[in-house]
DRENDO-1510 file (C-alpha; in Angstrom, 1 decimal, always signed):
<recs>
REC; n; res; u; v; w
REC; 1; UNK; +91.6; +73.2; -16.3 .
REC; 2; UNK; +89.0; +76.0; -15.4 .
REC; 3; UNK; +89.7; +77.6; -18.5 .
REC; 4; UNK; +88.9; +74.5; -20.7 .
REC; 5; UNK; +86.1; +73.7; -18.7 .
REC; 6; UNK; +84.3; +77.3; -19.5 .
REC; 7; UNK; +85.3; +77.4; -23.1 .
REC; 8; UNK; +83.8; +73.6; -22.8 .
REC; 9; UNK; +80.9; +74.9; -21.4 .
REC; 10; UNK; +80.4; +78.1; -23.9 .
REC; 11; UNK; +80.6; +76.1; -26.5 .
REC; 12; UNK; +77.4; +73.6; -25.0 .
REC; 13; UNK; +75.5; +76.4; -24.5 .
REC; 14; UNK; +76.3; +78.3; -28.4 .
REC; 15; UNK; +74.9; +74.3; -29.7 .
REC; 16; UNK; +71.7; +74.3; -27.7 .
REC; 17; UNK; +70.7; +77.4; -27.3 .
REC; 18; UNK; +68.9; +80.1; -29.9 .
REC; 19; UNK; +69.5; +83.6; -30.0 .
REC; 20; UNK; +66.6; +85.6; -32.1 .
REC; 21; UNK; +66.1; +83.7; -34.7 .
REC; 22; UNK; +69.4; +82.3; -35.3 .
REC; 23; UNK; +70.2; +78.5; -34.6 .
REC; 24; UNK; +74.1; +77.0; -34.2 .
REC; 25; UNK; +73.3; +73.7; -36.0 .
REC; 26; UNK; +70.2; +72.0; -37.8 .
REC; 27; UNK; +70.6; +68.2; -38.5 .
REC; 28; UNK; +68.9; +66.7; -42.1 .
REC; 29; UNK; +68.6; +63.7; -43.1 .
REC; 30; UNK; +70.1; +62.0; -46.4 .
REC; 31; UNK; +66.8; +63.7; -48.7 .
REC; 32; UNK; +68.0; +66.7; -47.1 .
REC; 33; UNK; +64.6; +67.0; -44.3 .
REC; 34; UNK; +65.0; +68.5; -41.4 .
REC; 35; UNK; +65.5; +66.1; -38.3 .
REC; 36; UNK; +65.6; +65.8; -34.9 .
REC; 37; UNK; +68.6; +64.6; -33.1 .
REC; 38; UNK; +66.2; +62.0; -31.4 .
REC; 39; UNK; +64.9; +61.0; -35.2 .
REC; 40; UNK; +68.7; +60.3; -36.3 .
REC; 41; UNK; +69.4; +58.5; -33.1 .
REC; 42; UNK; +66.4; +56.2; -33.7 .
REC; 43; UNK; +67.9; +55.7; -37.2 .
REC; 44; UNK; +71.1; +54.8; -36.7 .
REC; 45; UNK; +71.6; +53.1; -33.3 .
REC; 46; UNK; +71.0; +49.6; -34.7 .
REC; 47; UNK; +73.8; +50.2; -37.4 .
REC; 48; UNK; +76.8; +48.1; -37.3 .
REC; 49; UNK; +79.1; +51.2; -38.4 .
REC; 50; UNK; +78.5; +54.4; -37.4 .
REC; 51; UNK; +80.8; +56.7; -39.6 .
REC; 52; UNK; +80.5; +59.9; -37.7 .
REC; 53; UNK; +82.4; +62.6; -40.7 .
REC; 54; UNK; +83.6; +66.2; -38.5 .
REC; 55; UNK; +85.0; +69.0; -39.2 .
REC; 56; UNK; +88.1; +68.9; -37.0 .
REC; 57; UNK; +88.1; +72.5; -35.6 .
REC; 58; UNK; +84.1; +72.8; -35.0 .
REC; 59; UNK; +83.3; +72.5; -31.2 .
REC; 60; UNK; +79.5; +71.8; -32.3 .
REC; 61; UNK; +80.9; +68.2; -34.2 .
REC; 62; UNK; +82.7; +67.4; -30.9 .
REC; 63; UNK; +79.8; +67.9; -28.5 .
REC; 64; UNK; +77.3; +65.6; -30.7 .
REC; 65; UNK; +80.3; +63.1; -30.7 .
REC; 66; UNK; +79.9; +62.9; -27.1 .
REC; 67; UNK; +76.0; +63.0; -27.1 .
REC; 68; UNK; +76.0; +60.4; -29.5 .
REC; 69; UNK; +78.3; +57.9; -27.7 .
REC; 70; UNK; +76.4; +58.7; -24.7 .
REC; 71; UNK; +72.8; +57.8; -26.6 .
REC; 72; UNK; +74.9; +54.6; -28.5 .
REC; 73; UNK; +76.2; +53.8; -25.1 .
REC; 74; UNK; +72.5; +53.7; -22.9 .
REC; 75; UNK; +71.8; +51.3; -25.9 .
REC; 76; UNK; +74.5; +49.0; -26.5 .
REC; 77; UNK; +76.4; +49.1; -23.4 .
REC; 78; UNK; +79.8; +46.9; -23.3 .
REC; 79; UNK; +79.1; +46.2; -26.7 .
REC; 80; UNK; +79.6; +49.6; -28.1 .
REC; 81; UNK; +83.2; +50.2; -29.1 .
REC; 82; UNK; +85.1; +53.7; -29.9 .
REC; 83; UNK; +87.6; +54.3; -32.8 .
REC; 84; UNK; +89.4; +57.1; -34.3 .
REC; 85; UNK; +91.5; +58.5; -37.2 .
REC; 86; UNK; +93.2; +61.1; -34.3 .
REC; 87; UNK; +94.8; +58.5; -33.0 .
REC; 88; UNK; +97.6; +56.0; -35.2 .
REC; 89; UNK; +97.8; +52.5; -34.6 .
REC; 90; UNK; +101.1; +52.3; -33.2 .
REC; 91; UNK; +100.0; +54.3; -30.1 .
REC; 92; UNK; +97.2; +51.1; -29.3 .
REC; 93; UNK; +99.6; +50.0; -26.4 .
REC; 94; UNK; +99.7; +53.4; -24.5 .
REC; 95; UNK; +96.1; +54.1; -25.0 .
REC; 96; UNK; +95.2; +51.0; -23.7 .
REC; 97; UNK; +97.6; +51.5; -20.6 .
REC; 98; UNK; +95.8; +54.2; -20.0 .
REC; 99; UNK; +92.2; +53.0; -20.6 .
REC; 100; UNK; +93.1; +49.7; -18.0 .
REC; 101; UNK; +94.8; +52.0; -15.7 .
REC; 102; UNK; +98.1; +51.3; -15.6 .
REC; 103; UNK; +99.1; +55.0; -16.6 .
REC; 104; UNK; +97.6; +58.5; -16.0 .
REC; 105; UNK; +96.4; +60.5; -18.4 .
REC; 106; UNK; +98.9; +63.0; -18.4 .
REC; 107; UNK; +101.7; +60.1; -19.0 .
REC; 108; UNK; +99.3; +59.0; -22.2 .
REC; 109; UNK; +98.9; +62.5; -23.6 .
REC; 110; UNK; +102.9; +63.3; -22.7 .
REC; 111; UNK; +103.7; +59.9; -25.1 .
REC; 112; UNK; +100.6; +59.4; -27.7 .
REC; 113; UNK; +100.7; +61.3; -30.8 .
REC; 114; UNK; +98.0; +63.3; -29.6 .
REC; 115; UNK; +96.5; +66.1; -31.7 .
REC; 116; UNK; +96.4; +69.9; -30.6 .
REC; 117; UNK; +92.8; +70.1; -30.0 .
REC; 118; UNK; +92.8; +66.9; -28.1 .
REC; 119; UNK; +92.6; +68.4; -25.1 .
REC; 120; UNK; +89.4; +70.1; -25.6 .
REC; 121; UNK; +87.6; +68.2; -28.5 .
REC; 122; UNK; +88.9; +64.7; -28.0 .
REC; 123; UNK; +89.8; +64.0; -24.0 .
REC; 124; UNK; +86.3; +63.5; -23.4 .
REC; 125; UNK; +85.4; +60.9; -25.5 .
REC; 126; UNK; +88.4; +58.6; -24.4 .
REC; 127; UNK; +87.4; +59.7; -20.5 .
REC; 128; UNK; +83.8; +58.3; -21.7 .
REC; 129; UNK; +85.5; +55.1; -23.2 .
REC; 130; UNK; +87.4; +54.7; -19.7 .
REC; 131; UNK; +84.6; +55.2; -17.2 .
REC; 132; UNK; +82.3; +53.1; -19.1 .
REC; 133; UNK; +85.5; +50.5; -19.7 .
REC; 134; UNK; +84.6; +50.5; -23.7 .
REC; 135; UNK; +87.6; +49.7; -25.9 .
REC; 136; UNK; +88.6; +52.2; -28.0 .
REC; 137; UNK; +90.8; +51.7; -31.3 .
REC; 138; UNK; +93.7; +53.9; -32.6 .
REC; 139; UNK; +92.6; +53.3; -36.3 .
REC; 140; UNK; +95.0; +55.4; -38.4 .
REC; 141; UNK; +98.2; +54.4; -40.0 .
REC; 142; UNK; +101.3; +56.3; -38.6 .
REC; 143; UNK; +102.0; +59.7; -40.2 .
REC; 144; UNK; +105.2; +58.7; -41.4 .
REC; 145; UNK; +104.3; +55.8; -43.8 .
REC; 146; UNK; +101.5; +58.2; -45.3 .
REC; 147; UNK; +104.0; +60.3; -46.1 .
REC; 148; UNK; +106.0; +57.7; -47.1 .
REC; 149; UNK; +103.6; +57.0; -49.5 .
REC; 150; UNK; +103.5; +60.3; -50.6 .
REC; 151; UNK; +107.0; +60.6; -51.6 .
REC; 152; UNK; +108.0; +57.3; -52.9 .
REC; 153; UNK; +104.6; +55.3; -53.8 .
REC; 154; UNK; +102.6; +52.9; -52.0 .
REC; 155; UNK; +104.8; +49.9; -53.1 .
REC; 156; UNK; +107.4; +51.2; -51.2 .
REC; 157; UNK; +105.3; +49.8; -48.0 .
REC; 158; UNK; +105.8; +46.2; -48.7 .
REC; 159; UNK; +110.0; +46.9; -48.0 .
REC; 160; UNK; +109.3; +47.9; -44.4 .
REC; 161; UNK; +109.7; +45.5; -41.6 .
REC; 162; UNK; +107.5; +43.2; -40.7 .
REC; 163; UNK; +107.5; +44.8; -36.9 .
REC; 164; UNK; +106.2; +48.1; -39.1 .
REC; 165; UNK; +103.4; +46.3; -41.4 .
REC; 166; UNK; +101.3; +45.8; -38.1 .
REC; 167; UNK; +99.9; +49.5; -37.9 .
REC; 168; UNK; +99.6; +49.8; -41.7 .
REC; 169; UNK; +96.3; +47.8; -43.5 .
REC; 170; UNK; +97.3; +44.2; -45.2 .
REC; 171; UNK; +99.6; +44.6; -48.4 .
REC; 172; UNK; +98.8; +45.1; -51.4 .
REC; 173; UNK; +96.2; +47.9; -51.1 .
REC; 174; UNK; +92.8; +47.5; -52.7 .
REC; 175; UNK; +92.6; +50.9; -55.1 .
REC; 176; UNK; +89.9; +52.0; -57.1 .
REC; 177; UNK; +90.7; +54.5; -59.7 .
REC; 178; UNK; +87.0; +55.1; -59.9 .
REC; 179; UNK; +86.1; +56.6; -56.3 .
REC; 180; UNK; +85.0; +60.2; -56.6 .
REC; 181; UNK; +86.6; +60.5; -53.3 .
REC; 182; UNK; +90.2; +60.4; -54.9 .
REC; 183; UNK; +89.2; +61.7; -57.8 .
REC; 184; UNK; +88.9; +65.0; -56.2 .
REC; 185; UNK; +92.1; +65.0; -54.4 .
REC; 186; UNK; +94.0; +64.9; -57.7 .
REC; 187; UNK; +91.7; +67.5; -59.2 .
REC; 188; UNK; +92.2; +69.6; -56.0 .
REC; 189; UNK; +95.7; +69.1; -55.9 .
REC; 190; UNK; +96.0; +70.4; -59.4 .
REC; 191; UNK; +98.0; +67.1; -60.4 .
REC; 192; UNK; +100.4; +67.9; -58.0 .
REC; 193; UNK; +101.6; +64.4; -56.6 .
REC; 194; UNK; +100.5; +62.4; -59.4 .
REC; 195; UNK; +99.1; +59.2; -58.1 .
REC; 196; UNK; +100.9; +58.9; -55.0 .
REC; 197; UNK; +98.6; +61.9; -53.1 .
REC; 198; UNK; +95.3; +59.9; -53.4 .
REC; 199; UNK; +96.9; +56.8; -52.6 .
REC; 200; UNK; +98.1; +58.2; -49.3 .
REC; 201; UNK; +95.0; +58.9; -48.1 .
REC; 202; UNK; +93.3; +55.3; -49.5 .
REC; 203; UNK; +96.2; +54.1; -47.3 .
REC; 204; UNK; +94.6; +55.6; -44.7 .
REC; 205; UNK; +90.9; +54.8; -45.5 .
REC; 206; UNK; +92.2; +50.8; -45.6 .
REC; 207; UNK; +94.1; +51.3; -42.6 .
REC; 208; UNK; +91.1; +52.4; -40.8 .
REC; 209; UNK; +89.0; +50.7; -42.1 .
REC; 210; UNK; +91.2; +47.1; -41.3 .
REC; 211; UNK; +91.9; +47.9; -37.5 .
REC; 212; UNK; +87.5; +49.2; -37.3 .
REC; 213; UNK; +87.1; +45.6; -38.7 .
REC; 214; UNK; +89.3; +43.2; -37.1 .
REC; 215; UNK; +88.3; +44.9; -33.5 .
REC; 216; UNK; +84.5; +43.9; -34.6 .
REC; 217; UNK; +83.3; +40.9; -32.9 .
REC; 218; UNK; +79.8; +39.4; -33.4 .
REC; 219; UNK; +77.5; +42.1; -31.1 .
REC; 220; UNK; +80.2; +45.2; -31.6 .
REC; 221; UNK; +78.5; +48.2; -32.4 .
REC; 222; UNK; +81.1; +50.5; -33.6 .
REC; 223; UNK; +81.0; +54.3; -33.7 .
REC; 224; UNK; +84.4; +56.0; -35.9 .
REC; 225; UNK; +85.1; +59.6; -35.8 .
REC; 226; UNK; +86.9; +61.2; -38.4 .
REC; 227; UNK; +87.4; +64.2; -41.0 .
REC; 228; UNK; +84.3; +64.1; -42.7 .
REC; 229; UNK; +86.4; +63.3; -46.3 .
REC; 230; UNK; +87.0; +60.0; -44.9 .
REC; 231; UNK; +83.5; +58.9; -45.4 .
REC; 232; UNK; +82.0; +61.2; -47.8 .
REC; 233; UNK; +79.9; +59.6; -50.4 .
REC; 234; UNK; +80.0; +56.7; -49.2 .
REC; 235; UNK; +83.7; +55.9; -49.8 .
REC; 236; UNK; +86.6; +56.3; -48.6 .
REC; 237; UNK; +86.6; +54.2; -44.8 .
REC; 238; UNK; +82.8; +53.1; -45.9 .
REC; 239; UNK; +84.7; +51.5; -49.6 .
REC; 240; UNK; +87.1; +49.4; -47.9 .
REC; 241; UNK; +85.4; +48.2; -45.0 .
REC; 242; UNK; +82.5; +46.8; -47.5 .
REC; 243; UNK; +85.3; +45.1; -49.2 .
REC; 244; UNK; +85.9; +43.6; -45.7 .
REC; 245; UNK; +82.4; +42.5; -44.8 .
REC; 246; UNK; +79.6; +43.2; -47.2 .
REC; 247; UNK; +77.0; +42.6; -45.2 .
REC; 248; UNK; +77.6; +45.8; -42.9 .
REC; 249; UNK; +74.8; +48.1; -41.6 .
REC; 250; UNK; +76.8; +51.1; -42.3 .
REC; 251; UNK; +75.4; +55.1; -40.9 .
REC; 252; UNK; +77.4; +57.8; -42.0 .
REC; 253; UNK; +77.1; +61.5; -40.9 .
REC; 254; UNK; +78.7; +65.0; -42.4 .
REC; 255; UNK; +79.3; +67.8; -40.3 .
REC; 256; UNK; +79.1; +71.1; -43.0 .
REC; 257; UNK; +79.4; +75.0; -42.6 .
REC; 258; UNK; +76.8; +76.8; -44.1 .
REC; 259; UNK; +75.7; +80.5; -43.6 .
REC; 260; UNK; +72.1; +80.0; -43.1 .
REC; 261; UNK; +71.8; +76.5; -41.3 .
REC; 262; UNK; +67.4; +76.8; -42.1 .
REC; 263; UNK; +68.2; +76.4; -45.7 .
REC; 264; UNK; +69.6; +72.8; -46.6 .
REC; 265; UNK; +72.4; +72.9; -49.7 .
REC; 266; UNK; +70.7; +69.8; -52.0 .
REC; 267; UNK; +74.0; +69.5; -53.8 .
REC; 268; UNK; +74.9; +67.9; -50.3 .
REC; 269; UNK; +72.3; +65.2; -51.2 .
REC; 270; UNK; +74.1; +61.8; -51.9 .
REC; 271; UNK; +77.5; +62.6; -49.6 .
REC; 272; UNK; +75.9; +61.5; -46.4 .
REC; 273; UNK; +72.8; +59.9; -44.8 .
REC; 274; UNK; +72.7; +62.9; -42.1 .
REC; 275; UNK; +73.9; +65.9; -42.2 .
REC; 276; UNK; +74.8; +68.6; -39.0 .
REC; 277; UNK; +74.6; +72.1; -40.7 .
REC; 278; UNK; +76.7; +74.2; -38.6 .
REC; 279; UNK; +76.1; +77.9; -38.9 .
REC; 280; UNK; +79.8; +79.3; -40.6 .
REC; 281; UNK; +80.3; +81.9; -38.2 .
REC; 282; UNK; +80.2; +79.3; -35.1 .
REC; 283; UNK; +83.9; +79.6; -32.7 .
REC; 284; UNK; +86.6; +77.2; -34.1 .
REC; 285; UNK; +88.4; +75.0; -31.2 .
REC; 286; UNK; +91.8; +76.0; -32.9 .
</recs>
């Protein structure tokens, strides 16, 4: 515990502190200006969706999380609700145990799918859900019917039980071929996986997108965190949950490395409306 609390704290005091002239992280907005955290919280704390896009392994992504849910929090109160790719739908029951009460966290950790870097990167925001008593929503389809996906083809979901179809978005899957977001998988992938690799990541954009929306109710203020591909240019999560609701105020943010975090990279500009530069060299969680 001690040791997780000082790496904790190291990493607080790398984000808010300058050495020389060196900063950890600048924050733009979506014409690639430099912001204020204060400006982007004054910009986005009305919006419906907040679509906040890390990088998984960056401690400087995980400590604005926080801050951000915090600021959403002072704001919205019991209205603000927390959601998360991290965490797959069919682990909703033991996370909720947990967030009511009824089990310890240790018991929730020792049976959730939890993720390596939970401990340090994602503990505190489901401690912040819990003291506060905000609901917070295991978004993303199990592992196993992605992959399922993967290796037999996104038809191959409407065989499973009906018991199974809970955790996985409402069959058939919307898909559009024309999404840059999968697009670049394929071209990434080198073909490898034909069709069925983008379509096992839209499965889990709907997915997400499906369990964000039918949490919703009329006041919810929703804040999502997830890889940063799963909202990047406005797709992805963002796509399907405008096919859900059009009339969504949707935010998005992208957390990106850079090596000089003074100079914004304007072929960033139309991925994001804000953007945390993180300096490249910055300590990795794991």
């Amino acid at each position: 515990m001690k040791k997780i609390l000082v790496v904790t704290l190291l990493y607080y005091s790398i984000a808010t502190l300058s050495f020389g002239q060196e900063k950890a992280h600048q924050i733009y907005n979506k014409d690639g200006n430099k912001i204020s955290y204060k400006t982007m919280l004054f910009k986005i704390k009305n919006a419906d969706v907040v679509l906040f896009g890390e990088n998984h392994n960056d401690p400087i992504s995980h400590w604005l999380q926080l801050e951000l849910t915090k600021s959403l929090h002072e704001k919205h109160g019991e209205n603000l609700m927390l959601g998360a790719e991290m965490l797959e739908a069919d682990n909703q029951v033991v996370l909720d145990e947990y967030l009511l009460g009824f089990s310890r966290e240790k018991d929730f950790e020792k049976e959730a799918k939890i993720w390596p870097n939970h401990k340090t990167d994602y503990r505190p925001l489901l401690r912040f859900a819990k003291e506060n008593d905000l609901h917070f929503v295991a978004t993303n389809i199990p592992r196993r019917f992605a992959n399922m996906v993967y290796r037999f083809g996104v038809d191959t979901l409407a065989y499973l039980p009906e018991a199974s179809k809970q955790f996985i978005a409402p069959l058939p899957m919307a898909y559009d071929t024309s999404l840059h977001c999968y697009k670049e998988i394929s071209i990434m992938a080198g073909g490898h996986g034909g069709e069925n690799l983008p379509k096992s990541q839209a499965i889990k954009d709907a997915t997400m997108a499906h369990f964000i929306h039918a949490n919703m109710k009329e006041d919810t203020k929703f804040i999502h965190y997830h890889g940063s591909y799963h909202s990047k240019y406005y797709e992805s999560i963002m796509w399907y949950l405008l096919q859900l609701n059009a009339d969504l105020n949707i935010k998005t943010i992208e957390v990106v490395e850079q090596a000089d975090v003074s100079e914004f990279d304007k072929e960033l500009i139309g991925n994001a409306d804000f953007f945390i530069v993180v300096d490249e060299d910055m300590c990795k969680t794991h």
